[in-house]
N, C-alpha and C positions, 0 to 999 in steps of 0.2 A: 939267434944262435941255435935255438932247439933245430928246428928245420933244417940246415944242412945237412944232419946225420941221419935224417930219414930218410925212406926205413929204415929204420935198425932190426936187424936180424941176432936175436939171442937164442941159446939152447945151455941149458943147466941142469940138475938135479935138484931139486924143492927140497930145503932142510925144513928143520923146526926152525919160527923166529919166535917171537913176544908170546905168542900165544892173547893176544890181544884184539885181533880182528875181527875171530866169531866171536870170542867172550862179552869185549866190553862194545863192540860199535856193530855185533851181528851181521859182521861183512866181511866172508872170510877172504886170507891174502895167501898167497905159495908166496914163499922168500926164495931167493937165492944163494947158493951159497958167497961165502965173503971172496974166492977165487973170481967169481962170473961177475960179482960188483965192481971188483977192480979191473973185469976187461973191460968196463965200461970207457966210451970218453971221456976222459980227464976233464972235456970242456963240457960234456952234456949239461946242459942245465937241468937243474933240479928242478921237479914240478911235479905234474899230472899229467899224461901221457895216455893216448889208445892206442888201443891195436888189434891183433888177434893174440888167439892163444891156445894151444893145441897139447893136452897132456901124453906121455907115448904115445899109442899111435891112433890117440882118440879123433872124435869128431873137434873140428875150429871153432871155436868159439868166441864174442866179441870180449874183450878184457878195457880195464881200464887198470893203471900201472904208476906207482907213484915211486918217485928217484928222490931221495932226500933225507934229512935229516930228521924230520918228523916233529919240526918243534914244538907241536903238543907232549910229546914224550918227552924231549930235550934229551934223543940218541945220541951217540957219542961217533958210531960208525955209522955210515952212511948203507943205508939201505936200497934195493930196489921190491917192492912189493907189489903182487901182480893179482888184482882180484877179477877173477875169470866168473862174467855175466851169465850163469849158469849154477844149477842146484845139481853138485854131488853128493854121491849117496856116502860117500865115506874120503877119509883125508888121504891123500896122493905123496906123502911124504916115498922119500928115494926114487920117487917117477923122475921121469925126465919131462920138463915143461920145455916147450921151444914158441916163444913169443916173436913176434913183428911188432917192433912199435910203426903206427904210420901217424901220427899226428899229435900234436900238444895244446891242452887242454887251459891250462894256467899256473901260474909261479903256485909254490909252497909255501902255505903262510901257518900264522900261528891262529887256535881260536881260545875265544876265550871261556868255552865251555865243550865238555863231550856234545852236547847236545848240536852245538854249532857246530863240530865238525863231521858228526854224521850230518847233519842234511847238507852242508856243503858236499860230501863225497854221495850222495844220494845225485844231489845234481850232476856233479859228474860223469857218473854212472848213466844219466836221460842223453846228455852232452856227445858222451859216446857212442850211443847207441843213434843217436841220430848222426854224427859224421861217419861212423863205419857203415849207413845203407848208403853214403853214395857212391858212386860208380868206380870212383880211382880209389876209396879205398876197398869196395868190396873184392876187386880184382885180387886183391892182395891173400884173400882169404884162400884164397885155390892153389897158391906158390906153392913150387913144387919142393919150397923148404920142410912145406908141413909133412911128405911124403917120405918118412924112413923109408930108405930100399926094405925090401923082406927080409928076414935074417935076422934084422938091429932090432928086432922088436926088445925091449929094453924092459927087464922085472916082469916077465913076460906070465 
């Protein structure tokens, strides 16, 4: 079911979420806001997702993006949280993030320690990085989505 909707093409503004990403699993995540989760598919399946990821009108970069509920938290509203394979210097909140998802990675499960679920999302993150160097998905990285005309530069 994931696969039909690829790629998917998003573009949102990064609010605050949990504040839990760099704090407690030192993997930080850009949320979406609760507007851009509900233009999702209704039928997208929840899981672990790559792609790219491109903050205004930065450089692309490979991301790994998780859609779900996050049953280690036991969330109530459904999230999508996009941890972008790259060290900034400082948090991108009101930027605009504009992602491609182009592939999926594995269902959303529960673990049964923080510990187990950072190195499950540490895999993920190897996971991704090895399907975004091949060819159909590197392609994806140069779409001319990632290209705000001039002008739109956004928080400029």
């Amino acid at each position: 079911g994931a696969m039909r909707h690829l790629p998917y093409f998003c573009r949102g503004e990064v609010v605050k979420g949990f504040g839990r990403g760099s704090k407690q699993l030192g993997i930080p995540t850009a949320n979406f806001s609760e507007q851009v989760v509900e233009s999702f598919p209704s039928d997208i399946p929840t899981g672990i997702y790559y792609g790219w990821a491109c903050v205004g009108n930065g450089d692309v970069h490979k991301m790994v993006l998780s859609i779900g509920w996050n049953p280690f938290y036991k969330n109530i509203k459904k999230s999508v949280e996009t941890h972008i394979i790259h060290t900034f210097k400082e948090d991108f909140y009101g930027e605009v993030l504009s992602i491609v998802i182009t592939g999926y990675i594995r269902p959303e499960k529960n673990f049964d320690s923080l510990d187990a679920l950072i190195s499950a999302i540490q895999e993920d993150i190897e996971e991704a990085k090895r399907q975004l160097d091949l060819p159909e998905h590197l392609k994806l990285k140069e779409d001319n989505f990632f290209h705000l005309p001039e002008g739109k530069i956004v928080n400029n």
